[in-house]
Backbone as CSV, one residue per row, in Angstrom:
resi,resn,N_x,N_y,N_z,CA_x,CA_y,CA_z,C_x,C_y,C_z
1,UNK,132.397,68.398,52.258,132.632,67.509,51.128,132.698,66.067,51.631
2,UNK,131.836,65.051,51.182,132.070,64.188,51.376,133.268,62.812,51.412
3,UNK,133.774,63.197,52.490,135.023,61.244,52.287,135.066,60.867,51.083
4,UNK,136.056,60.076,50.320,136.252,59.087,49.670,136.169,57.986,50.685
5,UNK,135.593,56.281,49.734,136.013,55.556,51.100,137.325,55.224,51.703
6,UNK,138.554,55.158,50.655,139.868,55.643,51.020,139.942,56.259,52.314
7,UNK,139.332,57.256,52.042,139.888,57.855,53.870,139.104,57.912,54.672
8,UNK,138.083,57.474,54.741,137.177,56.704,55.504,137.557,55.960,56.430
9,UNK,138.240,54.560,55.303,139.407,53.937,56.022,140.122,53.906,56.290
10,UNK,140.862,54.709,55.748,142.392,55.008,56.510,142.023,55.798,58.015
11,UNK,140.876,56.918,57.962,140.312,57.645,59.119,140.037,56.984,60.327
12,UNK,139.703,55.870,59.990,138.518,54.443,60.999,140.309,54.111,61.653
13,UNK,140.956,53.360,60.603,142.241,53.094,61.337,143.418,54.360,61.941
14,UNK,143.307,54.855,62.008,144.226,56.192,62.421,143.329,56.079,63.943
15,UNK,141.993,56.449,63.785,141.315,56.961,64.838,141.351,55.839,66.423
16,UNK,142.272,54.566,65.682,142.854,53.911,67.237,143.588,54.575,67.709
17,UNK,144.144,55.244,67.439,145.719,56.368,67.917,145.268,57.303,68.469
18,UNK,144.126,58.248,67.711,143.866,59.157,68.175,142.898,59.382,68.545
19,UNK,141.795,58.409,68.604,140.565,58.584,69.497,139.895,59.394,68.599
20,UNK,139.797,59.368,67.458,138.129,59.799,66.676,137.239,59.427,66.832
21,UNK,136.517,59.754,67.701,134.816,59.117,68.160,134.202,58.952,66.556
22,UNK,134.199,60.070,65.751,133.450,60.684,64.634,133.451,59.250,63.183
23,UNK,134.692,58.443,63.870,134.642,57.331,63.013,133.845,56.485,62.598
24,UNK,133.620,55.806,64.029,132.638,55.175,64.166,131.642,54.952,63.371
25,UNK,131.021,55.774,62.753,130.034,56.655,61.842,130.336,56.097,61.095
26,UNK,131.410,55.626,60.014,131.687,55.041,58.682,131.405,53.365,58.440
27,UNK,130.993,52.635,59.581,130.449,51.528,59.663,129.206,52.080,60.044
28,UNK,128.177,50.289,59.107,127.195,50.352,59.048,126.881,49.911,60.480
29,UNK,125.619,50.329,61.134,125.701,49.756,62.742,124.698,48.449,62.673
30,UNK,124.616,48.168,61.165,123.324,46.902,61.484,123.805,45.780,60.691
31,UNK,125.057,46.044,60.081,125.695,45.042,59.362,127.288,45.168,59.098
32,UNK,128.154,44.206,59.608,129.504,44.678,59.810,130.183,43.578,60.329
33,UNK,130.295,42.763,58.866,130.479,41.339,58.735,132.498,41.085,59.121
34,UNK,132.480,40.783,59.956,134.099,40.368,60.784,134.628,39.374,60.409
35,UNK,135.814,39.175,59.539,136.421,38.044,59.514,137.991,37.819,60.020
36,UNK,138.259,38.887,60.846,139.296,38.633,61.935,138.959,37.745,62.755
37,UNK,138.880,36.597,62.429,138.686,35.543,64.043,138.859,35.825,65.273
38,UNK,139.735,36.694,65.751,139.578,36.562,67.240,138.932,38.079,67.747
39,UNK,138.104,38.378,66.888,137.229,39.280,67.072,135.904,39.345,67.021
40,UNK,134.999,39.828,67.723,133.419,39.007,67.642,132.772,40.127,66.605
41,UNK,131.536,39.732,66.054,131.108,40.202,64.670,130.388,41.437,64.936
42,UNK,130.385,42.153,64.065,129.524,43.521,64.159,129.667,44.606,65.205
43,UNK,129.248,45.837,65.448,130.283,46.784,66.058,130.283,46.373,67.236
44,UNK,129.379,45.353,68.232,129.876,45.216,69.319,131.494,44.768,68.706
45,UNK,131.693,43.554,68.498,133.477,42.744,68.661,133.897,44.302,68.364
46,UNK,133.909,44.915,67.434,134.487,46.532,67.141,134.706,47.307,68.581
47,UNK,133.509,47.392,69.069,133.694,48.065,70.350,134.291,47.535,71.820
48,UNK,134.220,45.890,71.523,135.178,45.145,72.564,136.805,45.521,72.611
49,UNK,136.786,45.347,71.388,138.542,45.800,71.160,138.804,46.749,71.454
50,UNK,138.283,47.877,71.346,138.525,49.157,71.283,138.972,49.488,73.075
51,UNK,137.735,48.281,73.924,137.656,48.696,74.779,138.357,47.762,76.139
52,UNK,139.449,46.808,75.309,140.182,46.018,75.748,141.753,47.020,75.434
53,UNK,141.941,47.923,74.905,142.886,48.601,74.750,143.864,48.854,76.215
54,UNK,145.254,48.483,75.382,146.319,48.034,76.675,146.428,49.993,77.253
55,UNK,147.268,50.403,78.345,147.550,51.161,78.899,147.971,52.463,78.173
56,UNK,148.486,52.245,76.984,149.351,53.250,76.388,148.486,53.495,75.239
57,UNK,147.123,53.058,74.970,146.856,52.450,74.031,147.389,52.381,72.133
58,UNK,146.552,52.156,71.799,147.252,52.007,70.274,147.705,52.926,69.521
59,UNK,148.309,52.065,68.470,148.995,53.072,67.950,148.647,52.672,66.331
60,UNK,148.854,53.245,65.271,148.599,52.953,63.764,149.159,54.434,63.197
61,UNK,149.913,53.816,61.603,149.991,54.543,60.992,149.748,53.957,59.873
62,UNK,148.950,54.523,58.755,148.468,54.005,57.325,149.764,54.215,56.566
63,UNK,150.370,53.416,56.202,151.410,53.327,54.957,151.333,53.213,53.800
64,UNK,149.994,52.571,52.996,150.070,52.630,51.835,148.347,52.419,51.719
65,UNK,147.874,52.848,50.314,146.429,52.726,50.869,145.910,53.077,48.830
66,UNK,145.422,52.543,48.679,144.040,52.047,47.193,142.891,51.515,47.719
67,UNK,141.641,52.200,47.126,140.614,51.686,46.251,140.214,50.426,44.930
68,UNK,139.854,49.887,44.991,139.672,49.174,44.542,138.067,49.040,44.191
69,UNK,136.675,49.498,43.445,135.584,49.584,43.588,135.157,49.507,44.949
70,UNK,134.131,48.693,45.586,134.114,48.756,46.965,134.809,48.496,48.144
71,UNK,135.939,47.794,47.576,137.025,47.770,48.574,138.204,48.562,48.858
72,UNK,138.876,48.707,49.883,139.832,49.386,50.199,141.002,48.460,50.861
73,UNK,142.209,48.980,50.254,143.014,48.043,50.866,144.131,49.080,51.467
74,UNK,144.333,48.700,52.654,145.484,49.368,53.483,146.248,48.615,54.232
75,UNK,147.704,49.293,54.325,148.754,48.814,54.948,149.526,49.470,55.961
76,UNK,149.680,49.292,57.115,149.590,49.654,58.318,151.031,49.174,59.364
77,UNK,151.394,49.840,59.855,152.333,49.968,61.173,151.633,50.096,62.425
78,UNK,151.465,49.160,63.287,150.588,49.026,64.648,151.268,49.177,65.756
79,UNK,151.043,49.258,66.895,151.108,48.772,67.931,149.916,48.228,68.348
80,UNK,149.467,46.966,68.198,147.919,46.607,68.568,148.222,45.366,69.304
81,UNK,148.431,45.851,70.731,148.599,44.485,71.376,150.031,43.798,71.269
82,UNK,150.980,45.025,70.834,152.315,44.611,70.566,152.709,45.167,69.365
83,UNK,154.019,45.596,68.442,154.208,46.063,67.986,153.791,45.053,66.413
84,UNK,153.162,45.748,65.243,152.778,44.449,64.350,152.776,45.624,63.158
85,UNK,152.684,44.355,61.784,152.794,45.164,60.434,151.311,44.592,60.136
86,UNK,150.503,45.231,59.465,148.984,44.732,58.974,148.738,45.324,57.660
87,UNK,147.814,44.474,56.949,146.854,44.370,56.106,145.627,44.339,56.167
88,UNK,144.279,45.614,56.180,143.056,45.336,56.303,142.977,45.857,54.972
89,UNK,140.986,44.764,54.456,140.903,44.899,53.465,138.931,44.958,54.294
90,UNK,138.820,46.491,53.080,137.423,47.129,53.477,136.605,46.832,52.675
91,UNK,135.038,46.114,52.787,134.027,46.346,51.640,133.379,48.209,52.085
92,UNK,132.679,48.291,51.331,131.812,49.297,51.721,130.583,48.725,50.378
93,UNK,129.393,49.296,51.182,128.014,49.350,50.575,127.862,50.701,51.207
94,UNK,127.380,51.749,49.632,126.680,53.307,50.084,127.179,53.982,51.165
95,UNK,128.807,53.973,51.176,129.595,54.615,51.468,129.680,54.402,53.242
96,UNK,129.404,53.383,53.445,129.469,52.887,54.643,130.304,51.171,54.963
97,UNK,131.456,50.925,55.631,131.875,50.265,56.017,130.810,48.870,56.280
98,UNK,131.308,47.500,55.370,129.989,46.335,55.573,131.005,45.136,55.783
99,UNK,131.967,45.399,55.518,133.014,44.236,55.784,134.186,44.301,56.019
100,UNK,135.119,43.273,56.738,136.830,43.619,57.070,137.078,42.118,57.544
101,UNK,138.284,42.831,56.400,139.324,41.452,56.465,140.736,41.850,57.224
102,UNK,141.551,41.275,57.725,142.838,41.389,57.932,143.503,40.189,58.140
103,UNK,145.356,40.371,57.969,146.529,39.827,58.482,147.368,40.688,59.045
104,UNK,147.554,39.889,60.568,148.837,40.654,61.207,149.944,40.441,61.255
105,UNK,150.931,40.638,61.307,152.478,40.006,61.879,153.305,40.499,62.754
106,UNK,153.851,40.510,63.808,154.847,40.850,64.377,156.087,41.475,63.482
107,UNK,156.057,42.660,64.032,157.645,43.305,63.207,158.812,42.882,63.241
108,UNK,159.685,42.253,62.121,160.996,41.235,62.234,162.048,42.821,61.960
109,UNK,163.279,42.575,61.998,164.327,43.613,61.839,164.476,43.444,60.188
110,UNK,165.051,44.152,59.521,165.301,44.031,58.232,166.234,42.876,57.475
111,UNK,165.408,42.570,56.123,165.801,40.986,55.613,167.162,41.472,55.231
112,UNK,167.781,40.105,54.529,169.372,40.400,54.378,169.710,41.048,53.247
113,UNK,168.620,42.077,52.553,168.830,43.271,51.786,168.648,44.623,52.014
114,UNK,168.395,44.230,53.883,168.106,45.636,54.390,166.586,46.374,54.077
115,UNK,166.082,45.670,53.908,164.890,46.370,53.183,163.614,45.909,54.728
116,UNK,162.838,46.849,55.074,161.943,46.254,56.230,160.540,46.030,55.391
117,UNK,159.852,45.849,56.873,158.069,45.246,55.763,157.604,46.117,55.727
118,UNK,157.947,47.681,55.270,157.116,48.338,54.761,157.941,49.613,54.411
119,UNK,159.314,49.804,53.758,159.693,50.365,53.457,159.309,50.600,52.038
120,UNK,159.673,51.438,50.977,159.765,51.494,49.429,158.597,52.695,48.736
121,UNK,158.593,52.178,47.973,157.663,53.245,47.116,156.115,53.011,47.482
122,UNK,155.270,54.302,48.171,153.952,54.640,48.033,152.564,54.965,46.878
123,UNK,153.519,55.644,46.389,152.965,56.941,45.327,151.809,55.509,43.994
124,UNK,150.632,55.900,43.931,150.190,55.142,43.225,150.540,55.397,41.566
125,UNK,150.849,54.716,40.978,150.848,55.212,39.154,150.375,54.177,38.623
126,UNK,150.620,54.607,37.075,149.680,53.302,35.742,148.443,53.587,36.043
127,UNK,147.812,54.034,36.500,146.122,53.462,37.012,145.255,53.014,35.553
128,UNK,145.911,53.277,34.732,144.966,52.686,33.496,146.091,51.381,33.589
129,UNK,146.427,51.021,33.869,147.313,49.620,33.672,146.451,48.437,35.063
130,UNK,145.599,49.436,35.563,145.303,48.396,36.774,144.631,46.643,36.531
131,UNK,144.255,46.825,35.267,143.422,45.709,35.051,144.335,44.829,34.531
132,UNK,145.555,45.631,33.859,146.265,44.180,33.337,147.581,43.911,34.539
133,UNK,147.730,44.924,35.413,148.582,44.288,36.528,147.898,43.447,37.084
134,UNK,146.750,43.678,37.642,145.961,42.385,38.746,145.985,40.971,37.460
135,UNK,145.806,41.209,36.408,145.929,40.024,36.144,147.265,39.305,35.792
136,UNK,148.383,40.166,35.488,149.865,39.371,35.752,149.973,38.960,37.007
137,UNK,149.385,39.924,37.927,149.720,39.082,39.689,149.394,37.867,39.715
138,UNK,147.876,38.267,39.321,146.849,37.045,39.434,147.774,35.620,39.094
139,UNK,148.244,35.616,37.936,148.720,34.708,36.589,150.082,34.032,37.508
140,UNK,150.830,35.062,38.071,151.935,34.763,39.003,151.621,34.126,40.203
141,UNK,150.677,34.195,40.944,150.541,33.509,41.843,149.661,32.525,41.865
142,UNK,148.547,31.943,40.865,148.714,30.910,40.332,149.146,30.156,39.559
143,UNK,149.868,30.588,38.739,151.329,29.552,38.003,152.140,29.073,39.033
144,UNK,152.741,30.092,39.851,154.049,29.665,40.538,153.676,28.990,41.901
145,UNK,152.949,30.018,42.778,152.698,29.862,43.899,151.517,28.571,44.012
146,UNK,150.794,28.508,43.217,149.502,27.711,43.825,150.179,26.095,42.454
147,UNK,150.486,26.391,41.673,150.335,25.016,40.815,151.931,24.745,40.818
148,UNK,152.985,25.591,41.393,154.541,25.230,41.506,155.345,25.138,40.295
149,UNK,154.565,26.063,38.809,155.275,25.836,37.867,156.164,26.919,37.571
150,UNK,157.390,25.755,38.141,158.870,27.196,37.860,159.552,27.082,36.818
151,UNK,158.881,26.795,35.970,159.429,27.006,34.253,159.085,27.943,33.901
152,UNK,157.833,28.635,34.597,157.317,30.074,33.800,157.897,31.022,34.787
153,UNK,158.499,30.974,35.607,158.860,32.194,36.744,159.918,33.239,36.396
154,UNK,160.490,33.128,35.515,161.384,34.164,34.470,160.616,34.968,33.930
155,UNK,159.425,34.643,33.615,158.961,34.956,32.946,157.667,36.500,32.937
156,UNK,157.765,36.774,34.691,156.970,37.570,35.601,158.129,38.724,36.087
157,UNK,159.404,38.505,35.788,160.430,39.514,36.590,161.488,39.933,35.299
158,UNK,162.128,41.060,35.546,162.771,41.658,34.825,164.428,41.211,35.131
159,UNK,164.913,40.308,34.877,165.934,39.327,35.619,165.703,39.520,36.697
160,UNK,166.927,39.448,37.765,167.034,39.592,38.693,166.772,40.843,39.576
161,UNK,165.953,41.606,38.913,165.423,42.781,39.505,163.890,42.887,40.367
162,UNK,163.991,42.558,41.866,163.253,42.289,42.681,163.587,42.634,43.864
163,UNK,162.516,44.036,44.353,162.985,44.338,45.639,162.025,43.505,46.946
164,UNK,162.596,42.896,47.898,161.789,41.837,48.282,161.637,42.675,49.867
165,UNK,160.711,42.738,50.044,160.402,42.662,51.179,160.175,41.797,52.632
166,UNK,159.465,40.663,52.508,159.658,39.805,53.543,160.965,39.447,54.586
167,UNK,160.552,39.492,55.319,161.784,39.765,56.477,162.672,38.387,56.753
168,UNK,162.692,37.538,55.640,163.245,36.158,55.949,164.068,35.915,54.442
169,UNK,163.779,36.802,53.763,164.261,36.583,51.794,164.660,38.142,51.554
170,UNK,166.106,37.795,51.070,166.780,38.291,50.517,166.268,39.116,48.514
171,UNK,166.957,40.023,48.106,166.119,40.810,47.068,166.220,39.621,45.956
172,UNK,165.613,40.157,44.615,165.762,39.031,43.607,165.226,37.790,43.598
173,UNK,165.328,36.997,42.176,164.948,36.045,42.030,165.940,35.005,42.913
174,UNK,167.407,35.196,42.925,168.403,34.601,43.630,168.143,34.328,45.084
175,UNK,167.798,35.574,45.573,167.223,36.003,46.693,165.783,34.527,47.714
176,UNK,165.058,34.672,46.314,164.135,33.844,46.698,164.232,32.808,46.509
177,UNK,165.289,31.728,45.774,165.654,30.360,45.551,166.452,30.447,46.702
178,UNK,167.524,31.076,47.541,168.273,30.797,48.114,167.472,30.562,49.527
179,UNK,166.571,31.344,49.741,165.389,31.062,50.878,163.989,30.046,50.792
180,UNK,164.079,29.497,49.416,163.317,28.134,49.564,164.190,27.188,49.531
181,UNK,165.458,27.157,49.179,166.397,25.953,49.378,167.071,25.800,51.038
182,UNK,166.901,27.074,51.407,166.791,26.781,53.460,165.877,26.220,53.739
183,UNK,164.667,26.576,52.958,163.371,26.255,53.999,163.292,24.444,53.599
184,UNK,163.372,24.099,52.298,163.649,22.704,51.786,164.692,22.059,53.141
185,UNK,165.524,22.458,53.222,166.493,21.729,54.359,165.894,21.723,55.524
186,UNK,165.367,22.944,55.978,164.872,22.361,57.177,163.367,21.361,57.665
187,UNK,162.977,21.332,56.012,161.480,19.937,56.059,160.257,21.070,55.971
188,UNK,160.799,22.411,55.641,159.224,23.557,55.840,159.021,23.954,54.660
189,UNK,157.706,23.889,54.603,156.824,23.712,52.815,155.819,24.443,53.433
190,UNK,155.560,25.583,51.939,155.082,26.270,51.928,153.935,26.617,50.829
191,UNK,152.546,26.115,50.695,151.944,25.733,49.985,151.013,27.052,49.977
192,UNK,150.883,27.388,48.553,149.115,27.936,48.560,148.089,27.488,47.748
193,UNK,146.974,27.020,48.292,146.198,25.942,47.690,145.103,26.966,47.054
194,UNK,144.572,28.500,47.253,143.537,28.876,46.511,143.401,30.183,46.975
195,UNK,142.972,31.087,45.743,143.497,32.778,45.744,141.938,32.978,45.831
196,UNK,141.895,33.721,47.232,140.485,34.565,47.050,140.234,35.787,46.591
197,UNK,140.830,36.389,46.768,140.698,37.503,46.389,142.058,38.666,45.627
198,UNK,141.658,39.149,44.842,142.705,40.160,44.186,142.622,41.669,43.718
199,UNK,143.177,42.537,44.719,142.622,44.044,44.368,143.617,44.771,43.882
200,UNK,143.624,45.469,43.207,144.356,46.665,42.857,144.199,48.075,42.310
201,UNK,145.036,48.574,42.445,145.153,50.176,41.790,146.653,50.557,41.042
202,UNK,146.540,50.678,39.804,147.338,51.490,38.944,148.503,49.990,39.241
203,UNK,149.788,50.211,39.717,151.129,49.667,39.808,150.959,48.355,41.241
204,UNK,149.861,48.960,42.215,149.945,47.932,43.181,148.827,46.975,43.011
205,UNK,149.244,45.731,43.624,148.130,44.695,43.388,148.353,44.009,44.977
206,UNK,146.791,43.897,45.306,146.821,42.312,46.550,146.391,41.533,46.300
207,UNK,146.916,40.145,46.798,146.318,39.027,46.453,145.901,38.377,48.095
208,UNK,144.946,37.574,48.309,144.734,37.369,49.266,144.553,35.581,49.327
209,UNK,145.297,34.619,49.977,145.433,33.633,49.487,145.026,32.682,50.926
210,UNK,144.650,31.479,50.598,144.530,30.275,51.577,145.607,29.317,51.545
211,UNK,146.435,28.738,52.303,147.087,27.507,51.987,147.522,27.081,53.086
212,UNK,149.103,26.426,53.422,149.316,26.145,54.454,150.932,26.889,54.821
213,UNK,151.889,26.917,55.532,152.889,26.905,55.800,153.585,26.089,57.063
214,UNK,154.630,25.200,56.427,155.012,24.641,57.963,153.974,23.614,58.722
215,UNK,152.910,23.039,57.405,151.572,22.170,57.850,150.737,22.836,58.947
216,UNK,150.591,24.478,58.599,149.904,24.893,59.507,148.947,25.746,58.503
217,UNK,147.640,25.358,58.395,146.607,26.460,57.786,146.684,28.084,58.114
218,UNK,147.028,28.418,57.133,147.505,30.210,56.707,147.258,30.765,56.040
219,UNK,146.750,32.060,55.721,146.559,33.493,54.919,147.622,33.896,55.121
220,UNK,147.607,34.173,53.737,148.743,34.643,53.097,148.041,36.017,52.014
221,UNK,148.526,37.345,52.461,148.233,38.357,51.775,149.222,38.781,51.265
222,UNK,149.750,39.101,50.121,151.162,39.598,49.130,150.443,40.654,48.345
223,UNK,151.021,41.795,48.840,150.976,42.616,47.645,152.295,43.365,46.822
224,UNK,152.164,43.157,45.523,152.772,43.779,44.775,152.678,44.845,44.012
225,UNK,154.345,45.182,43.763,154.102,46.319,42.891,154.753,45.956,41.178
226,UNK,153.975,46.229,40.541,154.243,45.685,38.830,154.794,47.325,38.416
227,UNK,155.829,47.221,37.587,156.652,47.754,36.652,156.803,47.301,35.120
228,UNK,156.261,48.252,34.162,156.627,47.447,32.821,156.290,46.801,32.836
229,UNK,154.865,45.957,33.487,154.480,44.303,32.919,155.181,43.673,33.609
230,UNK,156.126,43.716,34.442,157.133,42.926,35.260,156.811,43.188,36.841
231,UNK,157.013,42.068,37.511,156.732,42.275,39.325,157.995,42.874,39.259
232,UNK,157.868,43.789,40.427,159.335,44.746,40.632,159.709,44.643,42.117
233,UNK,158.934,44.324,43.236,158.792,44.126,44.555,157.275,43.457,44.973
234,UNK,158.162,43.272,46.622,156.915,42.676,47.013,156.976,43.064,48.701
235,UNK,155.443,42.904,49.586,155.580,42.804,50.612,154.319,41.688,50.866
236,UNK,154.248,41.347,51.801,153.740,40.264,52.278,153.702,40.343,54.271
237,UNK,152.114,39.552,54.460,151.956,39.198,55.742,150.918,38.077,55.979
238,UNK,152.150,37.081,56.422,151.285,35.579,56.896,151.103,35.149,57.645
239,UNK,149.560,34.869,58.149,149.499,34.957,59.219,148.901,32.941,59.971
240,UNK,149.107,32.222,60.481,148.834,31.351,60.736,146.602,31.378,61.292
241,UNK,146.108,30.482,60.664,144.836,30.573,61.125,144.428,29.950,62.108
242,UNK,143.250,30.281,62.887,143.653,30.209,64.538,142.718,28.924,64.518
243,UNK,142.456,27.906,64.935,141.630,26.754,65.217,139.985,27.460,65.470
244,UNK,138.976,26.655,64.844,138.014,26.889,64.762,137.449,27.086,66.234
245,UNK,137.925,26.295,66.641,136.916,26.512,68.201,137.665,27.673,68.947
246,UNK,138.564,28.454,68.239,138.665,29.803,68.941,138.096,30.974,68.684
247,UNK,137.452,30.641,67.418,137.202,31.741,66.597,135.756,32.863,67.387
248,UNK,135.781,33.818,67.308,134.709,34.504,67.980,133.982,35.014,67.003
249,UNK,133.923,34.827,65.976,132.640,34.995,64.987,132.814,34.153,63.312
250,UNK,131.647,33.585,62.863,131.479,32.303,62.679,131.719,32.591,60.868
251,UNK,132.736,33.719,60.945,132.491,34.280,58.770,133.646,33.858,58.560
252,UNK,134.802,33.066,58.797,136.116,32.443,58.336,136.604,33.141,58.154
253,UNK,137.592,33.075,57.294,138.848,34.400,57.447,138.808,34.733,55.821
254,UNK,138.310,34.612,55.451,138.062,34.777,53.820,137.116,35.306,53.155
């Protein structure tokens, strides 16, 4: 029986752990467009990494994982070069792997609600609701996040009911004023200037964003989970973008 591309990808990423040669196979070998910067394009950079692998080598576990028409989006527990939380996001053309995106982060200990970056609910639901969650995300993270209008931000959450994930913000709406009024004190602004991309399935949504943090050019990937028309949680991984003249293949990070 043939794969879904779902586990295709989730298969491709597992198979760092466990050495599935048979993976391989799910990328196209004549087109396999890279926008991890510090990775070189097409299955060679694929097969560099693989073959730069530290002593113990890697490790991955898929944590959460949707379809989205040709894309796939998964969320991941690494050891890749150090212990890290990730986001890859898959095209496929004719059931073959044609593109990949990612953000990594280093694993922080749990925020001051106890909650880590990838704890909470899996299980996909709503799936007939998918079209109007991606577009409340959508609506939320350009109202609030990209144009800064916090007159409408009540207006996306069910009061104060917000399980937050990020390892620096506390749960709730409270939660998240009390961690931009630190970051205000210490002079660090956190901008997102333009949403590329937005996928979802049923209750979860990603958004995949450009801006800056800390005056440093950053992707910023947030995905949420919508309840009732209302954001109910979130996780997130931002990753700083690496200077052009490091980059080892020439497709940006977007």
């Amino acid at each position: 029986m043939e794969l879904s591309n779902k586990d295709k990808a989730v298969a491709l990423i597992e198979s760092l752990e466990n050495g599935d040669k048979k993976t391989v196979g799910y990328i196209n070998p004549t087109k396999y467009i890279q926008h991890n910067l510090a990775v070189g394009d097409g299955l060679e950079g694929f097969g560099a990494v693989l073959a730069n692998a530290p002593a113990g080598g890697f490790k991955a576990k898929v944590i959460r994982s949707f379809a989205d028409g040709d894309f796939v989006v998964l969320h991941t527990i690494y050891d890749f070069f150090g212990p890290k939380i990730g986001f890859d996001v898959f095209r496929f053309e004719n059931g073959l792997i044609v593109e990949h995106w990612d953000n990594l982060i280093e694993i922080k200990p749990a925020n001051p609600s106890g909650h880590t970056q990838t704890d909470g609910p899996t299980t996909i639901l709503d799936s007939d609701k998918t079209n109007s969650n991606k577009t409340i995300v959508k609506n939320f993270v350009s109202d609030i996040l990209v144009n800064g209008d916090m007159a409408k931000l009540t207006n996306y959450f069910d009061g104060d009911n917000y399980i937050q994930h990020n390892p620096a913000i506390g749960d709730g709406l409270s939660g998240l004023g009390a961690a931009l009024e630190a970051m205000a004190k210490q002079g660090v602004t956190m901008e997102y200037d333009k949403i590329h991309k937005v996928l979802g399935s049923g209750n979860f949504v990603l958004t995949m964003s450009e801006g800056k943090f800390a005056g440093q050019p950053t992707s910023y990937y947030d995905l949420f989970r919508v309840e009732n028309g209302k954001i109910a949680e979130h996780w997130d991984v931002m990753e700083t973008i690496i200077p052009k003249a490091d980059w080892k293949n020439d497709n940006g990070k977007f």
